[in-house]
N, C-alpha and C positions, 0 to 999 in steps of 0.2 A: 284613273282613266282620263286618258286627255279629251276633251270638247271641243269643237270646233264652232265659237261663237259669230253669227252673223247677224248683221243690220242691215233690214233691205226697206228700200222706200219705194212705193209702187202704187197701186190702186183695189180697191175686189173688188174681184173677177165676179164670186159668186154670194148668194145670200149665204148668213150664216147658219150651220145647221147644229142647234142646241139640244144635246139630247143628257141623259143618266148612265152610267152604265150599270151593268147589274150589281156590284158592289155599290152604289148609291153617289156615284161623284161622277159633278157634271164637266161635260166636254163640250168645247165650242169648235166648230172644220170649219174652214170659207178658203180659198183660191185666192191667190195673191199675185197681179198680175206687176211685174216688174220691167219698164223700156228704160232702155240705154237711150243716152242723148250723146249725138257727137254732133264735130263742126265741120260744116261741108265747106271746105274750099272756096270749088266750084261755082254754087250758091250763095257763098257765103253768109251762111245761114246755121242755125242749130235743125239737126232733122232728127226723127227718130231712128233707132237702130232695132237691134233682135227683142223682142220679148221675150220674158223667161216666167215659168207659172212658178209659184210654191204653195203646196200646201201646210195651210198653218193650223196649229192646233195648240188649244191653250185648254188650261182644266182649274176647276175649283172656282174659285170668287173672281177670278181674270177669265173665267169663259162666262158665267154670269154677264159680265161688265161690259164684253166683247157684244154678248147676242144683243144687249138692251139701247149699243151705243154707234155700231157699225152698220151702215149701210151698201148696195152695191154702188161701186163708181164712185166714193171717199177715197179720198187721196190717206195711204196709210203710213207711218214707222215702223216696224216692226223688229226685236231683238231676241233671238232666240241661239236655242242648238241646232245646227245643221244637221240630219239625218237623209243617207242615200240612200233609198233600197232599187231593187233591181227584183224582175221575175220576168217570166213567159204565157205570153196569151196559148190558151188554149188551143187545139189543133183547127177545130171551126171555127176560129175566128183569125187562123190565118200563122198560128206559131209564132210569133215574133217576139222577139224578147223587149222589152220597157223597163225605163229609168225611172223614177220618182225623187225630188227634191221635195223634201219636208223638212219645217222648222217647228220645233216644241216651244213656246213665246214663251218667255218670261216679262215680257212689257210691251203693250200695242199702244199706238195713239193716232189721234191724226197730224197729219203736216200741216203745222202751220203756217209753213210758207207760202201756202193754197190758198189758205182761207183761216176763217176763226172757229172757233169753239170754246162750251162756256163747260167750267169743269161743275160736275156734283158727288160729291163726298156721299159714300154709303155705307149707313153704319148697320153692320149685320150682328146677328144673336147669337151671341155663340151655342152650339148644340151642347149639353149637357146632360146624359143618363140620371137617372134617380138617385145612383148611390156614387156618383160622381160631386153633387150638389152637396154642401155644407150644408152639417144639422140647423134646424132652427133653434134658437134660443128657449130656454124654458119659461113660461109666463109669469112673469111676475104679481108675486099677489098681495094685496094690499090689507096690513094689518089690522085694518078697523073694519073689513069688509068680510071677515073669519066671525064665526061665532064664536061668543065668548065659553062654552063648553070645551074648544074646541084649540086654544090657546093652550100655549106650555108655557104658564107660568113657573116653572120651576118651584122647590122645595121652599117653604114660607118657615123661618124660624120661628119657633115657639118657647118661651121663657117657662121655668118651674119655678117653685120657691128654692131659697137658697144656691142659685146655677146663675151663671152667663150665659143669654142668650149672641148671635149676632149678627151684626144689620147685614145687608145686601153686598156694601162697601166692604167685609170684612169686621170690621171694626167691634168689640163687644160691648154690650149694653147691658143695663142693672136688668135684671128678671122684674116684674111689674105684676104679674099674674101670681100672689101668692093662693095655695092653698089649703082650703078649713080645716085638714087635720093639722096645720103646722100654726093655726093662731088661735085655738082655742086653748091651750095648753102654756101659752106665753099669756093670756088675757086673764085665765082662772087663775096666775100665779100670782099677777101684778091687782089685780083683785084681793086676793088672801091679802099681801103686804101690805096696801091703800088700809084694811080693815082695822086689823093689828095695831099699826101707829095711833089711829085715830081713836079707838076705844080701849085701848092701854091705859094704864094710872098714870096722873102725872104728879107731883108730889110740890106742894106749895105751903112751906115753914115744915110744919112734924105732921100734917096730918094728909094723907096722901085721897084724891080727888078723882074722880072718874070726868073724864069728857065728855062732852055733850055729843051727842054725835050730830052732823048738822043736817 
């Protein structure tokens, strides 16, 4: 669809009328009065020519910007879509048909050529529903601050007699933890033997000798 973009520079006419609509987005209306200047000859002079009104309408964060920054009698910029409509007044008030020139702004300011103005930056929030928003992070929690019942130490190796236990690294390690029924039975043998030798004969020239036991 072709657009029909227009730049007018002019003054308003009227205060600006900031309202919502019922879908929730705001709109900013004001009157935009626009004179031709030409050069009179005659005079030789600049005079003014025809007035021409438009009405302008800006929406969202630029009708905001408009209501908070525009006054009546600012000299204005204005750049938008041209939009014509046309209707008829009703019977009492005479039937006559009417023209309307309106511009949808995509950009207002003031003219500088006038006068000055100081610009302010605004920084708005963007709207964001509940489940539009990114989850929050899980808390992180600090391990000396857990009970110690309450820790997973994982599985502790435990040595038998005669096994490989092993360590945490992997690694295996001698069994350390022997148990009673595996060294009483090595102790009473080594016992018997120790006995044996030591109260045995021992035999010195022909006549054979019992040892002393100490």
């Amino acid at each position: 669809m072709n657009e029909t973009m227009v730049t007018l520079v002019g003054n308003a006419a009227t205060a600006v009328e900031h309202r919502q609509t019922t879908a929730g987005v705001t709109v900013a209306r004001f009157r935009l009065a626009a004179t031709s200047r030409r050069w009179d000859k005659a005079q030789e002079r600049w005079t003014d020519g025809e007035t021409s009104f438009y009405t302008v309408r800006s929406w969202r964060g630029l009708a905001d910007n408009v209501a908070a920054s525009v006054a009546v009698g600012e000299p204005l910029v204005v750049q938008g879509r041209l939009r014509l409509r046309e209707g008829e007044q009703p019977p009492e008030k005479g039937g006559q048909r009417w023209f309307s020139a309106e511009v949808d702004a995509v950009a207002i300011g003031h003219d500088l050529s006038r006068g000055t103005a100081a610009f302010r930056r605004v920084t708005r929030v963007s709207r964001m529903s509940t489940t539009d928003q990114e989850p929050s992070p899980a808390p992180r929690v600090d391990p000396e601050q857990v009970p110690s019942e309450r820790r997973d130490l994982g599985p502790q190796p435990r040595a038998s007699a005669g096994r490989l236990g092993s360590r945490p690294d992997g690694r295996p390690e001698v069994a350390v933890g022997v148990e009673k029924e595996a060294v009483e039975p090595v102790a009473e043998a080594v016992t018997k033997a120790v006995t044996k030798a030591v109260t045995g004969p021992i035999t010195r020239g022909n006549s054979p000798q019992k040892a002393a036991v100490p």
